[in-house]
C-alpha positions in Angstrom: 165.4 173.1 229.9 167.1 175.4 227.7 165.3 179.0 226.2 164.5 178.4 222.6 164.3 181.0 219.9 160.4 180.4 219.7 160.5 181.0 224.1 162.1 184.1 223.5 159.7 185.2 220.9 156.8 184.5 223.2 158.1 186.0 226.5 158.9 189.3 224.6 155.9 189.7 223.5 154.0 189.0 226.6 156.8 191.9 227.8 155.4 194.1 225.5 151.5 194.0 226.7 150.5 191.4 224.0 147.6 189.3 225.3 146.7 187.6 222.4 147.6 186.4 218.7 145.4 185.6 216.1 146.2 183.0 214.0 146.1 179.3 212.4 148.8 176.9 212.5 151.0 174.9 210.1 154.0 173.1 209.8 156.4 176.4 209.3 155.4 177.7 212.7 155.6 174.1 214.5 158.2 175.7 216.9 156.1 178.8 217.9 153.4 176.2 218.5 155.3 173.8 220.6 156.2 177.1 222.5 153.0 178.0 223.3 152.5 174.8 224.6 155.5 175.2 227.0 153.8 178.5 228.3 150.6 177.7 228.9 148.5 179.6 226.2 150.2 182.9 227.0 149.6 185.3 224.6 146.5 183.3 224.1 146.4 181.7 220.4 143.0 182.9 219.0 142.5 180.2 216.3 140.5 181.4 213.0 139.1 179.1 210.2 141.6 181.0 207.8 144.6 183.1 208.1 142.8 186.3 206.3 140.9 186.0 209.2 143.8 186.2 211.7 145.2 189.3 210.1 141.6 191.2 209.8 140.8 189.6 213.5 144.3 191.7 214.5 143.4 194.6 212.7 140.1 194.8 214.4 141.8 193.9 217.9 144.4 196.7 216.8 141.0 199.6 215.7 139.7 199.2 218.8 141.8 198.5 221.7 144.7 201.2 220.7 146.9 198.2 221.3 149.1 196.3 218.3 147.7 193.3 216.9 149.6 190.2 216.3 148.9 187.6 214.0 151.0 184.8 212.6 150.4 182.1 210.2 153.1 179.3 208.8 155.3 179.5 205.5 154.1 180.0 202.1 150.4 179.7 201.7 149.4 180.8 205.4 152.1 183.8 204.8 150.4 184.4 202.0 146.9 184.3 203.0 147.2 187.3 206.0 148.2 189.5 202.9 145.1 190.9 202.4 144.3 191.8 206.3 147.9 193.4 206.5 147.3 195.7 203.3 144.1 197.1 205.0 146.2 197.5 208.1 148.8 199.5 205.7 146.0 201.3 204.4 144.1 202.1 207.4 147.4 203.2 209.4 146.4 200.4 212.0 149.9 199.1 214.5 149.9 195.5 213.4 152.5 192.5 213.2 152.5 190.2 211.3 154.9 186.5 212.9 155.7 184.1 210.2 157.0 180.9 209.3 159.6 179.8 207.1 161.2 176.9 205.2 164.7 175.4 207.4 167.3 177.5 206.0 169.1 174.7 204.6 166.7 174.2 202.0 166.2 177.9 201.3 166.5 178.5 197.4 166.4 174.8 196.9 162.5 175.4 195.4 161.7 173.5 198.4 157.8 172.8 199.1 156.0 175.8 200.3 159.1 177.9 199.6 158.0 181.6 199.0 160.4 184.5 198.9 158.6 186.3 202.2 160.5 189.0 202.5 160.1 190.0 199.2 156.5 189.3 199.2 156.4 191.4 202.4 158.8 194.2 201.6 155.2 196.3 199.9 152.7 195.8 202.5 155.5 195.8 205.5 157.4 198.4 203.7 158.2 199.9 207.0 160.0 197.4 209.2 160.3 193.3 207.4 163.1 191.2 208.8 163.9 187.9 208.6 165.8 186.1 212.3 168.5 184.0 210.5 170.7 183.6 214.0 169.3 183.8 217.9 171.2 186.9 218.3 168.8 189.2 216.7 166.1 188.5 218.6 165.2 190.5 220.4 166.3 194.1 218.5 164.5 192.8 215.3 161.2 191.9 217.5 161.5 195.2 219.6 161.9 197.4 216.1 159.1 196.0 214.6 156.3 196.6 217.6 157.8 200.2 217.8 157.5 201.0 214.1 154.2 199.4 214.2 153.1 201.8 217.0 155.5 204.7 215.8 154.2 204.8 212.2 150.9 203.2 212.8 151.5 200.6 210.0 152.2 196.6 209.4 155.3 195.0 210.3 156.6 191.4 210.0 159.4 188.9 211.5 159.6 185.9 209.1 161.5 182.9 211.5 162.8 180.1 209.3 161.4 176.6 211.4 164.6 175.6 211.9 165.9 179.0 213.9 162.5 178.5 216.2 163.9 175.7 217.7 167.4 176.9 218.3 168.5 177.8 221.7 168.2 181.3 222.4 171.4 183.1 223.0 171.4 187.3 223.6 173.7 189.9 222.1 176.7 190.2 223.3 179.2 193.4 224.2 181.0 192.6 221.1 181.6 194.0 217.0 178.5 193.5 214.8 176.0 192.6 218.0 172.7 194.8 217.8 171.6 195.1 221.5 168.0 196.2 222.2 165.6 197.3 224.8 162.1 197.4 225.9 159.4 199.9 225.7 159.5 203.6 224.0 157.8 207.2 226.0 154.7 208.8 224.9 156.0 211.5 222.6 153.8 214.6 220.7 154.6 216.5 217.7 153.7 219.6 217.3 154.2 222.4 214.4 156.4 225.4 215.0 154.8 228.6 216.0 155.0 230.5 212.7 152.8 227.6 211.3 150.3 228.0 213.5 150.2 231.7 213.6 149.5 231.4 209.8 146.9 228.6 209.7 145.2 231.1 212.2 145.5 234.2 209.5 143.8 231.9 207.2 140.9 230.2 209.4 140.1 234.3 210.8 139.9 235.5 207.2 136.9 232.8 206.6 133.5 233.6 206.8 131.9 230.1 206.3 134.3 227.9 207.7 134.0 223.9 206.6 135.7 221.0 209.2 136.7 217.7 208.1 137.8 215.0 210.6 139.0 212.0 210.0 140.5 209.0 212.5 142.9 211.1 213.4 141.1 213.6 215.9 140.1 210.8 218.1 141.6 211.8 220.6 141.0 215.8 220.1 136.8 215.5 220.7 136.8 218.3 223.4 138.8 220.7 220.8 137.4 219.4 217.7 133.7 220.9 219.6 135.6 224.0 220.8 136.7 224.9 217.3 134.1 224.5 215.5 131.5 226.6 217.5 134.8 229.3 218.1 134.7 229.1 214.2 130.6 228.9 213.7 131.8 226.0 211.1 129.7 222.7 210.7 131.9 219.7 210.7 132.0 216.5 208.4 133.2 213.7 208.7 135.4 210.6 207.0 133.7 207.4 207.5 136.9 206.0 209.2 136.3 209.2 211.8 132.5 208.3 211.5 132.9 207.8 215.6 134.9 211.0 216.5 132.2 213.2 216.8 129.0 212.8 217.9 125.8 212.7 215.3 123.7 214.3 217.9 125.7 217.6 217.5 123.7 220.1 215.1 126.4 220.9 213.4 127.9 217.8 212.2 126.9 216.7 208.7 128.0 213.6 208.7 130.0 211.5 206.4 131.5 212.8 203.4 132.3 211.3 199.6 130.0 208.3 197.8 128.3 207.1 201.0 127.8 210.7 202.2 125.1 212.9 203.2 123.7 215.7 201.7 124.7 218.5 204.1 128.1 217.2 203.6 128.2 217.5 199.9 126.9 220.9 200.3 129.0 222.4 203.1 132.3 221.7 201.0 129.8 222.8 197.5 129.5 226.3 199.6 132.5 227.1 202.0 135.2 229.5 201.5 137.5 228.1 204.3 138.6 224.3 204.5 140.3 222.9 207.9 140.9 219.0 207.4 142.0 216.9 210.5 143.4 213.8 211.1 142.0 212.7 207.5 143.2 211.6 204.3 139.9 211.8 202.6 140.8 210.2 198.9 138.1 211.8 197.0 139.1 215.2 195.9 135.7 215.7 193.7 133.9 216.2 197.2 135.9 218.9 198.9 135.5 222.9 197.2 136.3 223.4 194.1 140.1 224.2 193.8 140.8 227.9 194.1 137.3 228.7 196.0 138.2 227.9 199.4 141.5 228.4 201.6 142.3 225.3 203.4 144.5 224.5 206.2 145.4 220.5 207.2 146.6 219.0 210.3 148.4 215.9 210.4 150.1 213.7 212.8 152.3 212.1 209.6 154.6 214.1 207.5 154.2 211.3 204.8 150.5 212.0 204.8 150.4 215.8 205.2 149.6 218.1 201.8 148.0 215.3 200.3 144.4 215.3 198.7 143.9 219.7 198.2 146.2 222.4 197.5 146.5 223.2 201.7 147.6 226.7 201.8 148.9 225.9 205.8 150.5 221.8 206.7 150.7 221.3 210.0 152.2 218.7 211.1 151.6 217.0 214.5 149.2 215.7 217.2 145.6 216.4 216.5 145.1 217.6 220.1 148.0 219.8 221.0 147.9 221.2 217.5 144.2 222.7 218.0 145.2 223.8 221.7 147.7 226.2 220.5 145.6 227.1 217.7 142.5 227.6 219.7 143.9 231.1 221.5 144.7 232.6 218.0 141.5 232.8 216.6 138.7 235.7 216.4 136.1 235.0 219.0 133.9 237.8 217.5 133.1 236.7 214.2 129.8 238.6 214.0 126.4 236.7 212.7 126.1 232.9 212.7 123.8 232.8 209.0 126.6 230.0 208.1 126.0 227.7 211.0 122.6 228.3 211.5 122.6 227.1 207.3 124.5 223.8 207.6 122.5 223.3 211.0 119.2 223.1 208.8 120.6 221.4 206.3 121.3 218.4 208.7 117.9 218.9 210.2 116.0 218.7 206.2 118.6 215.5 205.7 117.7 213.3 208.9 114.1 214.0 208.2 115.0 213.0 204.2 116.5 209.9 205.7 113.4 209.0 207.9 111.6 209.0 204.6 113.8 206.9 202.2 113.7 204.8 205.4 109.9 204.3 205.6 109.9 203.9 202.0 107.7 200.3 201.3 110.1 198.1 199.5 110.0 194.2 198.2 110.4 192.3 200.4 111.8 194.7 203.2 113.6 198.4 202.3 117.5 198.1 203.5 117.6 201.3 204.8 114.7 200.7 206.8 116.7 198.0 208.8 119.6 200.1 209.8 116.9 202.9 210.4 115.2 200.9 213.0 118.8 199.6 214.7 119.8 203.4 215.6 117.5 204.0 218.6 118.4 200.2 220.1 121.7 200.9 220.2 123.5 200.2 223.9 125.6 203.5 224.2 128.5 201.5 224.7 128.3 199.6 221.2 131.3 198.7 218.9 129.5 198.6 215.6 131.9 196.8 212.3 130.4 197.8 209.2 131.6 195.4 205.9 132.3 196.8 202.5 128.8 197.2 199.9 125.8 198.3 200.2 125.6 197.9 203.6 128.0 200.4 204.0 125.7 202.8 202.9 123.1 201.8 205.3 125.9 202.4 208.0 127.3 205.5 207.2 123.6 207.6 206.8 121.7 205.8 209.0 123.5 204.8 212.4 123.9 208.1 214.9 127.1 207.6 216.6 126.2 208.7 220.2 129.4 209.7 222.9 131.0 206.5 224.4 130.2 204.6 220.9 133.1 202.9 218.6 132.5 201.8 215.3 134.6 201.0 211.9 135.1 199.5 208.6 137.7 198.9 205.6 137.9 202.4 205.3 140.8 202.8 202.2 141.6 199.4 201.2 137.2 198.7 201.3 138.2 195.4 201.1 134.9 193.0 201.7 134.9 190.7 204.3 136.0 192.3 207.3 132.9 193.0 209.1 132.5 189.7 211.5 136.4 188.9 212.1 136.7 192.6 212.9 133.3 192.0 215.1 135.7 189.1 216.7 138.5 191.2 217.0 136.6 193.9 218.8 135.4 191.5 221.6 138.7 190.3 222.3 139.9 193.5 222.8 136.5 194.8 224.9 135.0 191.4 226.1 132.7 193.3 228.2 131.3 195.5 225.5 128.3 194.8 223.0 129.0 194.1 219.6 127.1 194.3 216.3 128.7 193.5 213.0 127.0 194.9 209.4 127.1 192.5 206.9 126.2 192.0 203.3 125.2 188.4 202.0 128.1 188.4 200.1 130.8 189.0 202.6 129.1 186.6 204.9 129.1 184.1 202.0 132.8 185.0 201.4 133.9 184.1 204.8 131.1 185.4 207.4 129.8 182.4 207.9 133.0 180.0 208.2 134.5 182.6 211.1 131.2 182.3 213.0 132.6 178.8 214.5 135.4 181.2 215.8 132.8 183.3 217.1 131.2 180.1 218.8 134.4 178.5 219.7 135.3 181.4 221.9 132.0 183.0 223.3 132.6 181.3 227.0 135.7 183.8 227.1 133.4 187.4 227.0 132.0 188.7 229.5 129.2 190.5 227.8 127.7 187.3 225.3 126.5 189.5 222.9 127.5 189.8 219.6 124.9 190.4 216.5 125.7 190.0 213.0 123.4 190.9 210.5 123.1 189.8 207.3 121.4 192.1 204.6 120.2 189.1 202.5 119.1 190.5 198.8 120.6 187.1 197.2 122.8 190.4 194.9 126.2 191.6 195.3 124.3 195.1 195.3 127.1 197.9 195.3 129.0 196.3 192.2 125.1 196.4 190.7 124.4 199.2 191.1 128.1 200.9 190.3 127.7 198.9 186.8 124.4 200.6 186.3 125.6 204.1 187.4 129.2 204.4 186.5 129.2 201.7 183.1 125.8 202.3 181.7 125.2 198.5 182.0 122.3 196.4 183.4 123.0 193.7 186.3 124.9 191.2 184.7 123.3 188.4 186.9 125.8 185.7 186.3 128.1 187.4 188.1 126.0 189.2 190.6 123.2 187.2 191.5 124.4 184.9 194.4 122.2 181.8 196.7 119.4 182.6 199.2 121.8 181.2 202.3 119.8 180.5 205.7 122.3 182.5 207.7 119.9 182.1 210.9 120.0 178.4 210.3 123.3 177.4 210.3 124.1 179.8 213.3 121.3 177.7 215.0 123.4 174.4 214.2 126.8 176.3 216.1 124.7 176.7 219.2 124.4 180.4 218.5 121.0 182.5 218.2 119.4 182.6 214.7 116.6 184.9 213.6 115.2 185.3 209.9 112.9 188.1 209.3 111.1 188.2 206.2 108.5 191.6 206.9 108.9 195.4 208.0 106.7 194.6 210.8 108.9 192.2 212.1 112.3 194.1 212.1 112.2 196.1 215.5 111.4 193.1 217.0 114.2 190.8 216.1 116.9 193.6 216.3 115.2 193.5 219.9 115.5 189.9 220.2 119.2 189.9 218.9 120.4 192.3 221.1 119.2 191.2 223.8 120.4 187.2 222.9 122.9 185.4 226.1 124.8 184.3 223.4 126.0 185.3 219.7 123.4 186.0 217.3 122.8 185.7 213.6 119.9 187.7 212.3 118.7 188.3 208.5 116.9 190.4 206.9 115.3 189.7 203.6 116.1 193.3 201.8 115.1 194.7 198.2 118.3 194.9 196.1 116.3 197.2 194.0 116.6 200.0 196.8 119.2 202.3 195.6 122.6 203.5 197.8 122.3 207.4 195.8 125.2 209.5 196.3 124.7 212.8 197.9 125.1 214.5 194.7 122.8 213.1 192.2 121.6 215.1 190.0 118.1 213.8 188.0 120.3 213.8 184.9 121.9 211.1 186.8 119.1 209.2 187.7 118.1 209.4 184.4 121.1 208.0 182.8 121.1 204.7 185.4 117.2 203.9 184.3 117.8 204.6 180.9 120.6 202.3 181.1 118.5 199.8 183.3 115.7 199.5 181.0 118.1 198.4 178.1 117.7 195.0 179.9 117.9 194.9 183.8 116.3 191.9 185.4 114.5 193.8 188.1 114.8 197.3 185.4 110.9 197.9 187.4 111.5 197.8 190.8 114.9 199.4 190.1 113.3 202.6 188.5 110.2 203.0 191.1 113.0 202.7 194.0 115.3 205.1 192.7 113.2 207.8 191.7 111.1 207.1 195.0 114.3 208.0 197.2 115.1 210.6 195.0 111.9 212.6 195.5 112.4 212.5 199.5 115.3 215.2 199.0 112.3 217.6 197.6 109.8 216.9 199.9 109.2 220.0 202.2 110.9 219.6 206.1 108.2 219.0 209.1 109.9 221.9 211.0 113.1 224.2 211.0 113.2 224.8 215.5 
């Protein structure tokens, strides 16, 4: 039987390492499916309830395997429907690709059903590599380019494969005019900044007397230097919540995250320092880094695209997060006198985990959020992969859960995009079936498309090795960040119309799927089910019945602040009581005197 284009697309990518795609079928990709057939499920086809899913599932696969993800999805509407995964793939700088369907090209701007221009619809969020395989010949250079841009550039690409062109035969490139040849595979390769750029960067950083660190993703593989830098530079080090697991929590001097869903120590290292060295980061949020002019700053960036971005960098060097810092490392002072700086930030942490014990213990109606992820932190297996949605429960996430050596975790991180959280959580046991999982949910997101993409989750749980995989739902029956941004950035009450949403028995319907289910509706009952979840044979919904009137405070209130949100609430909040106590309960903790400074 002859190769068809749809072989060929198959057997290159199983060339290239690919062990799975996520996707959902549909006429447009009736050729890809008929090959899989032919090959016996290799890649695998991981089949979601919706293409969104797919693309998120691949981004997840993609965050933490180091591997590309694949997805694919048929013409128009399925094309369509992986935008949103593929734009927080852009926006994350994640190696994805996207395979999709298209109309026969005979009826190609005939207005033909399901006709969509793809590669125009494509040509934003692939902006890097988009192609569409109009003759057998450009397979495989079009397939090969667009898994090494997706690795090279760290970014979504697509291949849109018109149905009719799947089921052609497969014919290579010839040794002739106008042929485009290709070949498999591409070296390791490191950049690295000239010599006269680091020399400089290392005038700057030994000129600094309290030295600040930012880390972001991109230091993931620069730990051991990251540590060695920092205590050669007495400098504390924060970091961006998509670097949340780059550095350990357990370090003294590392603040945590940075920005909105911050900490304290953060928000006052950058308040304070006089010397800036961002890593691997892109950090949006210019209004929590030193004020411009106050602080020399030096960035480090694998991307020339994203280098200079964010502060007024007085040194950009661009290249590799590890080798940079290795040639850095012999340049600077190792005699830099006192350590008052680090000793500083070091009690800072130390007054903000015992600040976050108390918000945590705080009694709330029915159960305080922060409370849940408080008692999750110590129960953590060390070898975790933790997924963390968009809202409030992001929050929760970023202050609460100590990332410990050996642990992974992630979120939309630029994009914030909700619903990730379980198809990430999916993802992530595809690519580490032997690894625990727990997902971080609001009731929102798991409304949005949680629930649906827990069939996946039970459809495919024979195929990991390790059953467990917990998703919690924060239930509060409120879409709680947009609440409580309306209250603190517009002046405006809850608008419940559009924020109140259904009391959903999430345990319930997990139970019908086979899976675990556990509700818990008291404090004194949340150690124990996070217990029982975690220690379930089989995939677990569990949720908690949280007070949405328990405030996500940025790490720079001010009481002028918290003024303006009650007054604001009292013109006519629903819960304006509840709302007030909570807030100004959590914001007394950060004046409450430490237990002890050793």
């Amino acid at each position: 039987m002859s190769t068809k284009v749809s072989d060929h697309v198959l057997e290159r990518l199983r060339v290239w390492g690919v062990d799975q795609v996520f996707g959902y079928p549909g006429d447009g990709i009736n050729g890809l499916l008929a090959a899989w057939g032919r090959a016996e499920d290799q890649p695998r086809f991981i089949q979601s309830r919706h293409e969104e899913m797919s693309a998120f599932e691949a981004v997840g696969y993609a965050k933490f395997s180091g591997r590309i993800g694949v997805c694919t999805a048929t013409s128009g509407p399925g094309a369509i429907h992986l935008l949103n995964g593929l734009y927080d793939a852009k926006l994350d700088h994640v190696p994805v690709l996207a395979i999709v369907g298209q109309t026969d090209r005979s009826a190609m701007g005939g207005s033909y059903q399901q006709e969509v221009d793809l590669h125009t619809l494509y040509k934003d969020v692939a902006s890097e590599f988009v192609e569409t395989v109009t003759v057998p010949e450009q397979l495989p250079n079009v397939l090969d380019r667009a898994i090494r841009t997706a690795y090279a550039r760290r970014c979504p690409t697509a291949l849109i494969i018109p149905g009719d062109v799947q089921e052609l035969d497969y014919s290579p490139p010839t040794h002739a005019f106008k042929m485009v040849p290709s070949s498999l595979g591409a070296s390791e390769w490191t950049a690295t900044p000239s010599d006269d750029a680091v020399r400089r960067a290392a005038d700057v950083l030994n000129a600094g007397d309290k030295v600040a660190i930012l880390v972001g993703q991109g230091a993931a593989g620069a730990i051991t230097e990251v540590r060695e830098i920092a205590e050669l530079l007495g400098a504390g080090v924060a970091k961006a919540l998509l670097g949340k697991d780059v550095l350990s929590d357990e370090l003294p001097y590392v603040t945590g995250p940075i920005g909105l869903l911050g900490s304290r120590p953060s928000y006052e290292m950058m308040r304070d320092c006089d010397t800036l060295l961002t890593i691997g980061s892109s950090f949006p949020y210019t209004q929590f880094m030193p004020e411009f002019g106050k602080a020399r700053a030096v960035q480090i960036d694998l991307d020339p695209h994203m280098i200079g971005m964010r502060y007024p960098y007085e040194v950009n060097l661009v290249g590799d997060a590890k080798a940079t810092l290795r040639r850095l490392i012999p340049l600077l002072k190792s005699d830099r006198g006192g350590r008052e700086w680090q000793e500083t930030i070091r009690a800072n942490v130390r007054r903000w985990h015992e600040t976050m014990e108390r918000r945590a213990g705080l009694a709330a109606d029915p159960i305080n959020p922060e409370y849940v992820a408080r008692a999750l932190d110590p129960l953590l297996p060390d070898d975790v992969i933790l997924t963390s949605d968009s809202g409030s429960v992001a929050n929760w996430y970023a202050r609460h859960i100590t990332m410990r050596p050996g642990m992974r975790g992630s979120l939309s991180g630029t994009l914030a995009t909700m619903g990730p959280g379980v198809p990430y959580a999916i993802g992530a046991k595809f690519a580490h079936p032997d690894r625990p999982v727990v997902a971080l949910v609001g009731d929102g997101a798991m409304q949005m498309n949680g629930l649906a993409e827990m069939i996946t989750a039970a459809k495919y749980r024979d195929r990991w090795t390790d059953p467990r995989l917990v998703v919690a739902v924060w239930n509060n029956q409120d879409l709680n960040q947009v609440t409580w941004e309306m209250r603190a950035m517009e002046g405006a009450p809850s608008f419940l119309p559009s924020q109140e949403i259904p009391d959903v028995q999430y345990a319930a319907f997990a139970r019908t799927l086979g899976l675990e289910g556990i509700r818990v509706e008291k404090p004194e009952a949340v150690e124990a089910g996070w217990r029982a979840a975690l220690e379930a044979d089989r995939p677990c919904v569990i949720e908690f019945l949280t007070d949405p009137a328990v405030p996500p405070i940025p790490p720079h209130a001010s009481w002028e602040q918290m003024q303006s949100t009650a007054t604001a609430v009292l013109k006519g909040d629903a819960d304006r009581g509840s709302v007030v106590k909570q807030g100004l309960k959590a914001k007394v903790q950060e004046f409450l005197p430490g237990r002890s400074k050793q």
